[in-house]
PALO-551074 format. One record per residue (C-alpha): residue number from 1; z, x, y. Coordinates in pm, 1 decimal, decimal comma. Layout:
{NUM; {Z; X; Y}}
...
***
This chain:
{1; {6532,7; 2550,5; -6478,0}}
{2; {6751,2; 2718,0; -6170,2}}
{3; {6725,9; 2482,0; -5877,8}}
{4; {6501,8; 2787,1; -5730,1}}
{5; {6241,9; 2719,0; -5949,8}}
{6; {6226,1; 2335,9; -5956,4}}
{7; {6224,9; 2388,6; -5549,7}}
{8; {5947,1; 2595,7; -5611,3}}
{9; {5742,6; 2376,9; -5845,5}}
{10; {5785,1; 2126,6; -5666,7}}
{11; {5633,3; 2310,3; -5347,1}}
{12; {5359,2; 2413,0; -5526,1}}
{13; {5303,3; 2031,3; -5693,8}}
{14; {5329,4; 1879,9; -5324,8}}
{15; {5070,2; 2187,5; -5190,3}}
{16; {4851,0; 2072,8; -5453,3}}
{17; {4830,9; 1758,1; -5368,8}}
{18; {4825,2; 1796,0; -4984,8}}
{19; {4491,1; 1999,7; -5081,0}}
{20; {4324,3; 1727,2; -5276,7}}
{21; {4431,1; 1453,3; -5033,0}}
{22; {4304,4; 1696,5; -4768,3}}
{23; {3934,9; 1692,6; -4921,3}}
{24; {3950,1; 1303,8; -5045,2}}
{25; {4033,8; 1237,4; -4621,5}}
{26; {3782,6; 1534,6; -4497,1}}
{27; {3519,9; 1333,9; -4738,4}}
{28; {3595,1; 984,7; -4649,1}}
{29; {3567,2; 1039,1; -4257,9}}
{30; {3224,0; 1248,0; -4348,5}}
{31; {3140,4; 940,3; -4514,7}}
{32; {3252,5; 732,1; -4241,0}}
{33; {3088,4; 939,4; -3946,4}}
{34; {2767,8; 906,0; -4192,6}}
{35; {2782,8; 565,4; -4167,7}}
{36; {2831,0; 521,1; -3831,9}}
{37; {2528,5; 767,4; -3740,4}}
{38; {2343,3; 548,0; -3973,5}}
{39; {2453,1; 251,6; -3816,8}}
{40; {2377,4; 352,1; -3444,1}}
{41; {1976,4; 522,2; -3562,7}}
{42; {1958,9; 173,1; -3693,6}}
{43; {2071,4; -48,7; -3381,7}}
{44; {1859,8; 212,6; -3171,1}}
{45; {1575,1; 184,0; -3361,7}}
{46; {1579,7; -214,5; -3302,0}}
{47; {1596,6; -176,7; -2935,4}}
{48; {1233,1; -317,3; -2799,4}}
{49; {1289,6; -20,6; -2545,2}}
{50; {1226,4; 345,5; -2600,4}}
{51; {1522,9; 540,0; -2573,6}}
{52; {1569,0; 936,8; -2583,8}}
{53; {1905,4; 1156,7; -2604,6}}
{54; {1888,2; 1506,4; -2501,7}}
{55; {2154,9; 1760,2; -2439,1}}
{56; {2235,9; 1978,2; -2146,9}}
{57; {1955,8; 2229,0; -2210,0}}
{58; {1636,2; 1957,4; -2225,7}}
{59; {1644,6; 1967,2; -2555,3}}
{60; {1567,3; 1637,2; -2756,4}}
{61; {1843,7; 1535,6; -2997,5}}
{62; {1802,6; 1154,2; -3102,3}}
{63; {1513,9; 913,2; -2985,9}}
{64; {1413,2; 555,6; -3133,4}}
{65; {1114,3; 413,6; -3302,4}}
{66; {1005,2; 243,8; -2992,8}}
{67; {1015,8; 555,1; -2799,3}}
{68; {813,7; 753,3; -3051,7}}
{69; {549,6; 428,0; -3042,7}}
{70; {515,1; 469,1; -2647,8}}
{71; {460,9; 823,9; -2661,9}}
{72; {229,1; 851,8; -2996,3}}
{73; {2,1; 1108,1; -2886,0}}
{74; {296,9; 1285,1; -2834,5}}
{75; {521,5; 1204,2; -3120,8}}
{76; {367,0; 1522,2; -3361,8}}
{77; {551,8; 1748,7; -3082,4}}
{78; {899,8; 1532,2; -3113,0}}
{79; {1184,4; 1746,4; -3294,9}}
{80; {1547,0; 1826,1; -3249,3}}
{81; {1609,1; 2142,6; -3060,7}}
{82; {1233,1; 2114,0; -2866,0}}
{83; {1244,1; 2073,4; -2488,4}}
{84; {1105,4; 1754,0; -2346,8}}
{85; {927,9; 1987,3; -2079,9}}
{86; {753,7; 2161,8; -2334,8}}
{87; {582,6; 1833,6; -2467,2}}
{88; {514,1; 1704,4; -2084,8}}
{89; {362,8; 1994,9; -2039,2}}
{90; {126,7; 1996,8; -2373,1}}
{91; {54,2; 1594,8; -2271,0}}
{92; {-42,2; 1759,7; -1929,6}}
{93; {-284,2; 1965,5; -2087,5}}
{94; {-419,6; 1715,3; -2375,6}}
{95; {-493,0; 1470,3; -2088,4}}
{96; {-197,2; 1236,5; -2150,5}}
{97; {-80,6; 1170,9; -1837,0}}
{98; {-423,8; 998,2; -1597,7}}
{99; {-229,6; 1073,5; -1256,5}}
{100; {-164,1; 1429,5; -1366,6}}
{101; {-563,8; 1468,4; -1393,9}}
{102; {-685,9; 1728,9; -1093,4}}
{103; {-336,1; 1777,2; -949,1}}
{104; {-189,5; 1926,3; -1289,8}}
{105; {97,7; 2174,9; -1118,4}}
{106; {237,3; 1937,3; -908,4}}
{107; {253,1; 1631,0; -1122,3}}
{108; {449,2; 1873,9; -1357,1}}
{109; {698,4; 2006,5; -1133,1}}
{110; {734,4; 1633,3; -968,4}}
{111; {836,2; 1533,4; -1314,3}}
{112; {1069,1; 1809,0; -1428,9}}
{113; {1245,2; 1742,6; -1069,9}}
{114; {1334,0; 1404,4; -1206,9}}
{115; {1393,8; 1547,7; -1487,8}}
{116; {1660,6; 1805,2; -1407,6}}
{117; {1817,5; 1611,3; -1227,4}}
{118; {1843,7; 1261,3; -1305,1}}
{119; {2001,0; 1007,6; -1046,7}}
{120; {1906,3; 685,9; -1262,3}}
{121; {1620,4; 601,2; -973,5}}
{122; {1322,3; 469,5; -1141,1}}
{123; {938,5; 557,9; -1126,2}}
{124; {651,3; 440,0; -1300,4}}
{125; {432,1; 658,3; -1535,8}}
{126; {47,2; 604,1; -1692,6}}
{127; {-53,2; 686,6; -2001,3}}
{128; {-396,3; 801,4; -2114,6}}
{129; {-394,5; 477,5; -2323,3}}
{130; {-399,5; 252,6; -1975,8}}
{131; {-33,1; 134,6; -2051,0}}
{132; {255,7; 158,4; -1803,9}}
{133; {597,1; 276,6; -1816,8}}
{134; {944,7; 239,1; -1650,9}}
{135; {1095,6; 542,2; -1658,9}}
{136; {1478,8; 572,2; -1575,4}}
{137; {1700,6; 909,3; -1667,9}}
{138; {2082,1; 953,2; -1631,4}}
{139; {2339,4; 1210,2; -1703,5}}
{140; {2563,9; 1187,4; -1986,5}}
{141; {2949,5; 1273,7; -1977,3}}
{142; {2839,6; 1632,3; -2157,9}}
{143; {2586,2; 1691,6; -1919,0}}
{144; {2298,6; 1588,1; -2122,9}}
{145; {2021,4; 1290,8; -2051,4}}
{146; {1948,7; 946,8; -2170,7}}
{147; {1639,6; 843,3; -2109,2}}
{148; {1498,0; 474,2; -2093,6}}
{149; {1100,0; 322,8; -2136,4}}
{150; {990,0; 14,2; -2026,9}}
{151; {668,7; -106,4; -2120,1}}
{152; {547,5; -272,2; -1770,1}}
{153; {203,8; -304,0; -1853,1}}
{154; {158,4; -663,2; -1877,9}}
{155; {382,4; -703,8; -1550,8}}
{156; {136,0; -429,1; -1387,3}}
{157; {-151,1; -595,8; -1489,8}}
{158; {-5,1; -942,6; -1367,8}}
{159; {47,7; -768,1; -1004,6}}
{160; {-300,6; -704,3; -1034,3}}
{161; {-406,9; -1017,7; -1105,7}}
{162; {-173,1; -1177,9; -825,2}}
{163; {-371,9; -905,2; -583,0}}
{164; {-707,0; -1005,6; -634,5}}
{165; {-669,2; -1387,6; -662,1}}
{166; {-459,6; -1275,9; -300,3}}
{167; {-763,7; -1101,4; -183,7}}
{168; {-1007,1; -1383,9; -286,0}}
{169; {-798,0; -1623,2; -84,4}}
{170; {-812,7; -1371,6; 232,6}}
{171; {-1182,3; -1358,4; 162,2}}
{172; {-1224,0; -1752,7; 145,5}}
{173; {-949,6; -1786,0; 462,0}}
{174; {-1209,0; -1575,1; 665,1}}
{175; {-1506,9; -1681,2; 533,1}}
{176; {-1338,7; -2056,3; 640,1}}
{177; {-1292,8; -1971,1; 970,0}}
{178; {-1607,7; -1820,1; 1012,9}}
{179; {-1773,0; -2096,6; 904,0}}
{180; {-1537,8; -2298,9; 1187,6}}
{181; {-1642,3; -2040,9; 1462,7}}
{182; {-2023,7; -2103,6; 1369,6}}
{183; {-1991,2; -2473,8; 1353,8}}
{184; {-1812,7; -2453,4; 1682,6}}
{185; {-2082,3; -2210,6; 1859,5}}
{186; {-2368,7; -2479,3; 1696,6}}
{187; {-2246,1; -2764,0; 1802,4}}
{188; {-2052,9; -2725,3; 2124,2}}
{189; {-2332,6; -2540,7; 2254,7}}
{190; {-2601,8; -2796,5; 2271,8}}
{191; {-2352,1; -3034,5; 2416,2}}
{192; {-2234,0; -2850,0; 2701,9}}
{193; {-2600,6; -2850,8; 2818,2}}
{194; {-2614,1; -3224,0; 2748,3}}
{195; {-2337,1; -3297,4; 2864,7}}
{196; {-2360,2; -3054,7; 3196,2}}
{197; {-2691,4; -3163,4; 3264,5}}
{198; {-2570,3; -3546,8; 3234,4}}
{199; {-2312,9; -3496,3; 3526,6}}
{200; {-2548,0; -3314,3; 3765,0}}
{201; {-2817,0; -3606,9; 3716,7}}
{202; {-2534,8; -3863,4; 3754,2}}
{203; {-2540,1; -3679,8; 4105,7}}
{204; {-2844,9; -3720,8; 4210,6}}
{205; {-3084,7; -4050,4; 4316,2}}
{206; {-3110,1; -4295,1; 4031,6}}
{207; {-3220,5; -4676,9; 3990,0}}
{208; {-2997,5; -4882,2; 3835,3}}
{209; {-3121,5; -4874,7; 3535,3}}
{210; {-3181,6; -4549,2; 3482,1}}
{211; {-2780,6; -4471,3; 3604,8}}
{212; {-2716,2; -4686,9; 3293,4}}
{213; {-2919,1; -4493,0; 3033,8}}
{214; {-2729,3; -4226,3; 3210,9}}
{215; {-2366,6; -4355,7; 3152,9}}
{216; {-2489,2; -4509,1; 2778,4}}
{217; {-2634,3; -4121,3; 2680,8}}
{218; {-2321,0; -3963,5; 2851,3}}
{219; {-2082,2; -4172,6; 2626,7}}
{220; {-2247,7; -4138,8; 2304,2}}
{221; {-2241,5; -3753,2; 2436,3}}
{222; {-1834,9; -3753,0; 2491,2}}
{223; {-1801,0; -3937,3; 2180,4}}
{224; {-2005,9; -3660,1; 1986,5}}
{225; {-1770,7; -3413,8; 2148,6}}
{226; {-1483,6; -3624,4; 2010,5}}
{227; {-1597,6; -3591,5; 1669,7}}
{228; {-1672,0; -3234,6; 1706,3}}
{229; {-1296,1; -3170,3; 1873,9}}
{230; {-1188,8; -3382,3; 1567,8}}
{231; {-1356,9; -3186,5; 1311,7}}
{232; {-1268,5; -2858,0; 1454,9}}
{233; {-920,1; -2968,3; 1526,8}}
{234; {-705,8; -2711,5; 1238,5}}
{235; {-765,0; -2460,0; 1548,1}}
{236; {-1076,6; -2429,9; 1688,7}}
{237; {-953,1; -2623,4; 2023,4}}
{238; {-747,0; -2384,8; 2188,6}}
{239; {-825,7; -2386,7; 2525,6}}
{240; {-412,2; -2148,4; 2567,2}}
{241; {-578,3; -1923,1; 2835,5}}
{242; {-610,9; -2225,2; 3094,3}}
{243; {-291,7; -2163,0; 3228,7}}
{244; {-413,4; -2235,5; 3616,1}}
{245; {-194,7; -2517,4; 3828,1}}
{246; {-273,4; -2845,2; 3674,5}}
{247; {-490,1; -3063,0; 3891,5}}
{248; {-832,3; -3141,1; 3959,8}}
{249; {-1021,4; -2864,6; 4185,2}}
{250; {-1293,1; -3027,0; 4421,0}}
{251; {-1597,4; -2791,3; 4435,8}}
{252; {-1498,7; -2718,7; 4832,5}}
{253; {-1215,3; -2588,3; 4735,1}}
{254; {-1434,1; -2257,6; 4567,9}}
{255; {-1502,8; -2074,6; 4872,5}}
{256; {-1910,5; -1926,8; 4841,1}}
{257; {-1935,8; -1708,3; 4586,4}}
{258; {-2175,2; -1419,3; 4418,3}}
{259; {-2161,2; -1505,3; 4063,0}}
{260; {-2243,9; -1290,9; 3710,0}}
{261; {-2315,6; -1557,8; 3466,0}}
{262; {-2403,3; -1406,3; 3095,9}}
{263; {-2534,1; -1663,6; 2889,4}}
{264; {-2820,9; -1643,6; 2600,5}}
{265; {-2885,8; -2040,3; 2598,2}}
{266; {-3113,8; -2144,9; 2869,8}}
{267; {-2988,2; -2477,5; 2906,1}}
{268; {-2620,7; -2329,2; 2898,5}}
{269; {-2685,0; -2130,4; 3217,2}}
{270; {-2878,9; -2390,6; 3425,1}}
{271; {-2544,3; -2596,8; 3350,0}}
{272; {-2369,5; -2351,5; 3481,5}}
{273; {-2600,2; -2287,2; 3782,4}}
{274; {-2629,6; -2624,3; 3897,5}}
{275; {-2239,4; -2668,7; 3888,3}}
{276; {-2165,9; -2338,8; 4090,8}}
{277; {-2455,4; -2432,0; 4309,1}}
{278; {-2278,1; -2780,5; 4445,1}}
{279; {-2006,5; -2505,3; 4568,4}}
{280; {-2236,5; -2342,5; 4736,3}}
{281; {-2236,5; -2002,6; 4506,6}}
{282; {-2506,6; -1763,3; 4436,8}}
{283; {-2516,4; -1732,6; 4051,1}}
{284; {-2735,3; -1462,6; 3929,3}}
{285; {-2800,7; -1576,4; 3573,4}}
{286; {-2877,0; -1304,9; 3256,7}}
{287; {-2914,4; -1324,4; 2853,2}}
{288; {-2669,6; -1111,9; 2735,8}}
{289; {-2393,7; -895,1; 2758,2}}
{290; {-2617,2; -547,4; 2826,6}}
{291; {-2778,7; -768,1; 3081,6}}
{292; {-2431,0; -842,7; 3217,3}}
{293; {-2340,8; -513,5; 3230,0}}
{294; {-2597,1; -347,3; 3389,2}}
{295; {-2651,0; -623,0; 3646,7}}
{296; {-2247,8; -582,6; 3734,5}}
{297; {-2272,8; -183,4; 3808,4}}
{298; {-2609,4; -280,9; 4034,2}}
{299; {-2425,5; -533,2; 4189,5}}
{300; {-2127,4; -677,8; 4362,5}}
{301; {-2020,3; -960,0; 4226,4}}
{302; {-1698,9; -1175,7; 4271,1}}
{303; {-1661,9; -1350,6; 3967,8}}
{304; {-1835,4; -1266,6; 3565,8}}
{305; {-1859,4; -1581,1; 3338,7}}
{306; {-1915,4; -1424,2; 2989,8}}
{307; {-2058,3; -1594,0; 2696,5}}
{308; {-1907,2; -1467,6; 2335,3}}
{309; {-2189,8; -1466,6; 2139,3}}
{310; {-2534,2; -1297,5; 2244,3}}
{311; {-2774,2; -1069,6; 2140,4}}
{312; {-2847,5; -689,2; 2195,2}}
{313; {-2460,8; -653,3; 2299,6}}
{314; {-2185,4; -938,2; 2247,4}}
{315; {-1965,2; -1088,2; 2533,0}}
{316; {-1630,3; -870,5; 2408,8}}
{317; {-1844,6; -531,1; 2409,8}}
{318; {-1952,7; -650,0; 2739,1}}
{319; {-1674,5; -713,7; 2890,4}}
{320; {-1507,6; -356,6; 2737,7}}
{321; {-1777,2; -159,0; 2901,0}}
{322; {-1749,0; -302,8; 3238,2}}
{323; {-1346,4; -228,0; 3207,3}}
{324; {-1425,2; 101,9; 3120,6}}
{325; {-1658,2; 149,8; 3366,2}}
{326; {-1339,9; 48,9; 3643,0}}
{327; {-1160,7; 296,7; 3484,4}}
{328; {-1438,7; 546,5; 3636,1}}
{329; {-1339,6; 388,0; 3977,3}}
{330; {-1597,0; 98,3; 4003,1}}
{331; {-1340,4; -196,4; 4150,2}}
{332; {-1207,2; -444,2; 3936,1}}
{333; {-1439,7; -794,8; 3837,4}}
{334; {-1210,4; -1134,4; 3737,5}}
{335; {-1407,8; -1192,1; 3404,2}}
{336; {-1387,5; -1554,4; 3289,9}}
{337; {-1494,5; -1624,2; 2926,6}}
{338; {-1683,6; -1956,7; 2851,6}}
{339; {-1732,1; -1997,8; 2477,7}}
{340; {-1820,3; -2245,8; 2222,3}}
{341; {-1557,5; -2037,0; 2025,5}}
{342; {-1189,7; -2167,1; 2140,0}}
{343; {-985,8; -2088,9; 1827,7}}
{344; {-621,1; -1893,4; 1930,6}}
{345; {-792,2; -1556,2; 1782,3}}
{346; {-1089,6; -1596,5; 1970,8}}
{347; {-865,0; -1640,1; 2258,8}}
{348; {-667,5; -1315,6; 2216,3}}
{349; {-977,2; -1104,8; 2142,9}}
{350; {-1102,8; -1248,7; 2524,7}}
{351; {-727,5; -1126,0; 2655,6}}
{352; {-792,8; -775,7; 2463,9}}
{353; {-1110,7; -703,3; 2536,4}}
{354; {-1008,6; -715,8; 2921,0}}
{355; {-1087,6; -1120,6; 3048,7}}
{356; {-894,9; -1276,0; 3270,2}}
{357; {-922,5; -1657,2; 3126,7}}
{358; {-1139,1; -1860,7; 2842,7}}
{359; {-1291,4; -2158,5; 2861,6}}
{360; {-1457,7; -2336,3; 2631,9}}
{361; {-1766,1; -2576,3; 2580,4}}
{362; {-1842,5; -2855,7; 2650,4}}
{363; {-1806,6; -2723,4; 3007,1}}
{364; {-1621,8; -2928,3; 3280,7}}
{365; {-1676,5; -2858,5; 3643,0}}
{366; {-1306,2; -2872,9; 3733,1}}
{367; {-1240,7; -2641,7; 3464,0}}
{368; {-1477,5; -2416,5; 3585,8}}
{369; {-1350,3; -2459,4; 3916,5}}
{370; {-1021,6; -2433,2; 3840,3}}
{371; {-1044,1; -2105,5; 3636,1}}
{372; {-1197,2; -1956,1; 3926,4}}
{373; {-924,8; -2018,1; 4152,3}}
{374; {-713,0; -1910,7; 3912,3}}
{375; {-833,4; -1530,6; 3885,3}}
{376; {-937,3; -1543,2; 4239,6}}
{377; {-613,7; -1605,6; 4353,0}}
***
């Protein structure tokens, strides 16, 4: 054979060959990618999260088990080459989607905003079947989306939880201090009268004897308001808006007076009367705070000592009427509040519903006295 030919069988042996060891490597790395595809379904598949591939047009290519589990009243519409839009908007119509409910066009195009444009930012999404979802969506190199769901349902309904146990708390916190403000208001209440009335008869002409039953009632009296203080003591003993000079004021040193004294108790306002009266004031003496009000525009009055808590109209209502009624020009009244009620937010509600100081009961003269001078001056 001329060297020609055995050049040219041998060409056409080595052709041969490169053609069959062509299709033995185009099989093996079909075999290989086969594997691999197999491979990555199966570690998506065991992923307790749903994840969903789709390419640049919407269009779902690969999702897991997990994902089809979330969305199972969905899952019939899942295919290759089927827009995710398309199904959101069936689920919009079948009812899968609670939030979506009455508001229909803009849930939809709220969604396929996220959508189209995926920044990785995560929002939350109901299903009809009362579970919760995380939802986060990114762009791929090849400008399709991965998508990723997290069941949060259990975490939701733990938040929940958390919120009403928090709200039961709020609810026993102010039930609590209720229950201090009433306490306070029942019990300081008769005492100021006991104890007010006990210093004006200590005053006044007694035998011996009867000046001890005096002291003996006025000490079990103070110690009662000891154990009252000490009961009350987690906050009900403000007394913050006494911030006149320290020192005891003599009842000279209150020049005569007209006083507006607002009380509903009886005994409270003779207390009151009988201490203003030693300073030689004129207390004109009413039952509550509509009372107070109307005797203040009839009036003219130096001072207003408000009681909190009254019938037909309350001391803060009271004392927010006559401010507005300054506002119409009427000049401006010092308004001192005495209250069984001392706790730092009944304090603050005095300061915002216009008063000038608050007091509270047991009532002392030189408090009295002293608060007076304070807003007179």
């Amino acid at each position: 054979m001329a060297v020609a030919g055995i050049s040219g069988w041998i060409g056409r042996r080595l052709r041969g060959l490169s053609r069959r060891l062509g299709h033995h490597a185009v099989a093996a790395a079909e075999a290989d990618a086969a594997t691999a595809r197999d491979r990555l379904r199966e570690a998506i598949d065991l992923l307790p999260e749903g994840v969903v591939f789709l390419d640049a047009e919407g269009r779902y290519i690969l999702w897991n088990k997990r994902y089809a589990e979330m969305y199972h009243r969905s899952a019939d519409l899942f295919r290759p080459g089927a827009k995710l839009s398309d199904t959101l908007i069936t689920g919009v119509a079948r009812g899968d989607y609670p939030d979506a409910i009455g508001r229909e066009e803009a849930w939809l195009a709220a969604r396929l905003d996220k959508l189209t444009n995926p920044s990785g930012e995560r929002h939350e999404q109901r299903l009809a079947d009362g579970r919760w979802l995380m939802i986060e969506e990114r762009r791929t190199s090849d400008g399709g989306v991965i998508g990723l769901r997290v069941d949060i349902t259990a975490m939701k309904q733990q938040a929940e939880a958390l919120e009403d146990a928090l709200h039961r708390a709020e609810a026993a916190s102010r039930a609590k201090t209720e229950f201090v403000a009433d306490m306070s208001h029942e019990l300081r209440t008769p005492l100021n009268g006991v104890l007010g009335l006990g210093r004006a008869l200590s005053a006044t002409d007694l035998t011996e004897d009867q000046r001890g039953l005096l002291a003996e009632m006025m000490t079990s009296a103070q110690d009662l308001d000891g154990l009252v203080n000490g009961l009350l003591d987690y906050g009900d003993r403000a007394r913050a808006a006494d911030a006149a000079p320290a020192g005891v004021v003599a009842p000279s040193d209150v020049p005569p007076l007209r006083v507006l004294a607002a009380d509903d108790n009886p005994t409270n306002r003779k207390v009151v009367e009988l201490m203003l009266a030693a300073a030689g004031a004129e207390v004109i003496s009413v039952e509550n705070g509509q009372e107070a009000v109307d005797a203040w525009r009839a009036g003219t009055f130096d001072v207003v000592l408000m009681d909190l808590r009254m019938p037909v109209m309350d001391g803060l209502e009271a004392i927010r009427a006559i401010r507005r009624a300054e506002g119409a020009g009427l000049p401006r009244a010092p308004i001192i509040v005495i209250s069984a009620n001392t706790s730092t937010t009944d304090v603050e509600a005095s300061a915002a519903a216009g008063a000038d100081r608050h007091i509270g009961k047991p009532l002392r003269a030189e408090e009295l006295f002293e608060a007076i001078s304070g807003v007179l001056d």
